[in-house]
C-alpha positions as CSV (number, residue, x, y, z in Angstrom):
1,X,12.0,2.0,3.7
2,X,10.0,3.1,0.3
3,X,9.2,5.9,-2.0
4,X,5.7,5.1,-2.8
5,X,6.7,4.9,-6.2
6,X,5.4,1.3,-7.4
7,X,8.1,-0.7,-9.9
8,X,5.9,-3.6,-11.0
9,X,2.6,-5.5,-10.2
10,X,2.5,-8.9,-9.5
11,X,-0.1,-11.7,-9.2
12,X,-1.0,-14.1,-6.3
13,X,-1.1,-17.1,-7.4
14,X,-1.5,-19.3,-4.2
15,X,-2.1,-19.3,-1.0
16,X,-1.2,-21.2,2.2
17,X,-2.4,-20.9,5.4
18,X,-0.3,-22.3,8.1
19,X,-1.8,-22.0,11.6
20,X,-2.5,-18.2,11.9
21,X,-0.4,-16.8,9.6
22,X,-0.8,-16.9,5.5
23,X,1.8,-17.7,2.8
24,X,1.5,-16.2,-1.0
25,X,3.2,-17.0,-4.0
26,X,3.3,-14.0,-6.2
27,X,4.7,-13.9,-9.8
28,X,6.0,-10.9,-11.1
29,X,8.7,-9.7,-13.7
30,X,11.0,-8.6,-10.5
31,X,11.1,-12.0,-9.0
32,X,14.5,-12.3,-11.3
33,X,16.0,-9.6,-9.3
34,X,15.1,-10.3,-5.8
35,X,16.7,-12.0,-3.7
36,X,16.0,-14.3,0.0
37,X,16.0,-12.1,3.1
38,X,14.9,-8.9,0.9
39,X,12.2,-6.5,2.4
40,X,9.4,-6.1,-0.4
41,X,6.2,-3.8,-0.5
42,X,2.8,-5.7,-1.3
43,X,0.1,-3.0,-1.2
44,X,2.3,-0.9,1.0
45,X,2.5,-3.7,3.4
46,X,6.5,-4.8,3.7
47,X,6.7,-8.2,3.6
48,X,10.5,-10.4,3.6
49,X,11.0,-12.9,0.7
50,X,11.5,-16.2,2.4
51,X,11.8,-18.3,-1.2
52,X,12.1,-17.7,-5.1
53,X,11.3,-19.6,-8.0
54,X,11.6,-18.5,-11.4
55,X,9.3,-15.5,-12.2
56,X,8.2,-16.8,-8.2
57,X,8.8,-15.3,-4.9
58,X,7.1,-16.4,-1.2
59,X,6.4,-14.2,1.7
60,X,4.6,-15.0,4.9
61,X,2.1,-12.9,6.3
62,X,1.4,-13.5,10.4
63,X,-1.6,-12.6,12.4
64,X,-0.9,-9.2,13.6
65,X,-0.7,-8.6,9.9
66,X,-3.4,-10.1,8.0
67,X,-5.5,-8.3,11.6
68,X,-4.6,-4.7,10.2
69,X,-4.3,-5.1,6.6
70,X,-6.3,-6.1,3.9
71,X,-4.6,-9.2,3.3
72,X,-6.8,-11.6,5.1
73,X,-9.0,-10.8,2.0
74,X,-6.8,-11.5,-0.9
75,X,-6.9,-14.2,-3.5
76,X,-5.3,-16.0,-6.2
77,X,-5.6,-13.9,-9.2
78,X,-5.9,-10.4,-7.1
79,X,-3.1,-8.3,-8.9
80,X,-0.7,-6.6,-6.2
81,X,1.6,-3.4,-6.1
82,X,5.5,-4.2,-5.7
83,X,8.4,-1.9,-4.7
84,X,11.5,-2.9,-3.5
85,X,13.1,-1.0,-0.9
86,X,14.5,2.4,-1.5
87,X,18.4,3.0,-2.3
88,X,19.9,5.7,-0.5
89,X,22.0,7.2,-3.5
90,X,19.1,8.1,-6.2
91,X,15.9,10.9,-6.1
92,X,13.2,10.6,-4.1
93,X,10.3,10.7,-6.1
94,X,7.1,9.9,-3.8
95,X,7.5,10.5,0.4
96,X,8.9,8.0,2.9
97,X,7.1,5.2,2.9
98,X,7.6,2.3,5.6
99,X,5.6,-0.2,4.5
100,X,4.1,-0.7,7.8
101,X,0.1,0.0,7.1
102,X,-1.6,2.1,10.0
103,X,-5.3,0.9,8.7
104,X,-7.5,-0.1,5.7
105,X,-10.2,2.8,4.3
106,X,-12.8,1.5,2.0
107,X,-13.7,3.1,-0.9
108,X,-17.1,4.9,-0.9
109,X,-16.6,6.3,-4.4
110,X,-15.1,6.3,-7.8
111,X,-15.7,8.4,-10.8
112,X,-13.8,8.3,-14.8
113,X,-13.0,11.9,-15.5
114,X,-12.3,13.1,-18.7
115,X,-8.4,11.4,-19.0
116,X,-7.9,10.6,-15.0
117,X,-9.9,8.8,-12.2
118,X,-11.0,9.8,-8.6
119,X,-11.5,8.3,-5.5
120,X,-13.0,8.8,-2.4
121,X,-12.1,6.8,1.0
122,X,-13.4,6.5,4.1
123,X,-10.7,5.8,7.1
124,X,-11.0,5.2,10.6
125,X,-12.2,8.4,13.2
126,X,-8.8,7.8,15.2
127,X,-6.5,9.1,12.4
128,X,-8.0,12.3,11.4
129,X,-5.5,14.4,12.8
130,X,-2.9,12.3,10.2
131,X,-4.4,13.5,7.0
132,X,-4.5,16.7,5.5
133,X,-5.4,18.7,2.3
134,X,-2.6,18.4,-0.3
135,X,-0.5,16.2,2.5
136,X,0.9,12.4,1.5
137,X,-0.6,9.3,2.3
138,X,0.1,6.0,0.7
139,X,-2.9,4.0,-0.6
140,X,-2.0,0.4,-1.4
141,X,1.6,1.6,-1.2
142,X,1.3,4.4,-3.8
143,X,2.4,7.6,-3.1
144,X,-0.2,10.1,-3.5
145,X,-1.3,13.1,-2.4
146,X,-5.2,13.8,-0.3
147,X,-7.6,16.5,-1.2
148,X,-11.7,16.9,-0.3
149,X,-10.4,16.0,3.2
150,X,-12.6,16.2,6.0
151,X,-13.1,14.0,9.3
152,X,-12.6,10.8,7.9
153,X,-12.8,11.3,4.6
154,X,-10.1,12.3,1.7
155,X,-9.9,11.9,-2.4
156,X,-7.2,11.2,-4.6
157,X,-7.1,11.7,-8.0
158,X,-5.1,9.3,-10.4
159,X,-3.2,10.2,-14.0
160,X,-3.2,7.7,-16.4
161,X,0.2,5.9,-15.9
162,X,-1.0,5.1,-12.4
163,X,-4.0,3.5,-13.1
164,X,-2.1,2.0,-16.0
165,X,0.5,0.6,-14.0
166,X,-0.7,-0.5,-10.3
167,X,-3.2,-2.3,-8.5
168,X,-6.1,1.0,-8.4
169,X,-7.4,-0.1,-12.0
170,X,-8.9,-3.1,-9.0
171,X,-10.4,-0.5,-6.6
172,X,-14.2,-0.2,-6.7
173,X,-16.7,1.1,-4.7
174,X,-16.6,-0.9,-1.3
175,X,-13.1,-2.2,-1.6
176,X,-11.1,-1.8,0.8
177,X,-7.0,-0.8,0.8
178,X,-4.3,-0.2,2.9
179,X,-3.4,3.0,4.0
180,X,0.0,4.7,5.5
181,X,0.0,7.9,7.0
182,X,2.6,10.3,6.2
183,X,5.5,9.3,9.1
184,X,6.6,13.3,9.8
185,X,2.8,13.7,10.7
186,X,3.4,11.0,13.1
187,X,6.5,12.1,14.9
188,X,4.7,15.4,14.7
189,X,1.5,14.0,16.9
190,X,3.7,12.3,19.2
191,X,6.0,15.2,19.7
192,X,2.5,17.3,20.9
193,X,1.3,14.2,22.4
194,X,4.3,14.2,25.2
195,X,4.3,18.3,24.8
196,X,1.4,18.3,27.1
């Protein structure tokens, strides 16, 4: 379980492929304080630490994964959000954030505003009832918050620490992210779903 609320970036730099699944050494200023077995957030997507190495960590990715995440397209060099997972004891500062990504949306615009950035995304038809105006969603496992939404579309707008301090500084037209849908939203569809 996550906040949303990136600690660190780190970069990939290798990759494996083993069979159908994928391998990544990342280095990072958290690899220190990580340890074997811990869950991790790459770009939203919670991956387990299988080794570390120095300023090194290791995780595996497997098919199902690199099918519904954008992971199938990263390479050495691509720079990478990190959270560890959330401690129950402290604030929560972004929403509840599983780290299990629902889709990818690719970005269909980007424009530098006078001292902060916006985004627009484009996200598959199915999950239109998921997103709503001023609602939660987590892009690349950052917290943040929708607005412009309409059928498949939604904007976020970024402050300067953000784009400072996580991967979105990398997000240009036509890239594509991971996305997480807010989970109450989802209990909430399912609870109307079986309603019927």
């Amino acid at each position: 379980m996550f906040t949303g609320i990136v600690e660190r970036t780190g970069k990939i730099i290798s990759i494996e492929k083993i069979g159908s699944n994928a391998s990544f050494w990342m280095e990072s200023p958290l690899a220190s304080e990580l340890k074997v077995d811990q869950s991790l957030s790459h770009d939203g997507i919670c991956l387990t630490v299988e080794a570390i190495e120095g300023q090194r960590h290791k995780v595996t990715a497997i098919e199902e994964t690199l099918r519904k995440t954008n992971l199938g397209g990263w390479e050495t060099g691509k720079i990478v959000n990190l959270e560890r997972c959330m401690v129950m004891n402290g604030r929560l500062d972004g929403h509840i954030v599983q780290g299990h990504v629902d889709a990818t949306a690719t970005c269909i615009d980007y424009q530098e505003l006078a001292g902060s950035w916006e985004y627009r995304f484009e996200f598959p038809d199915g999950f239109a009832h998921l997103v709503i105006e001023k609602g939660s969603i987590a892009v690349n496992g950052t917290s943040l918050t929708c607005f412009k939404v309409d059928k498949n579309h939604f904007s976020i707008a970024i402050i300067p620490y953000t784009f400072e301090n996580t991967s979105i500084q990398q997000v240009k037209k036509g890239s594509i992210v991971n996305i997480e849908f807010d989970i109450l939203g989802k209990y909430v569809q399912r609870w109307m779903q079986l309603k019927d």
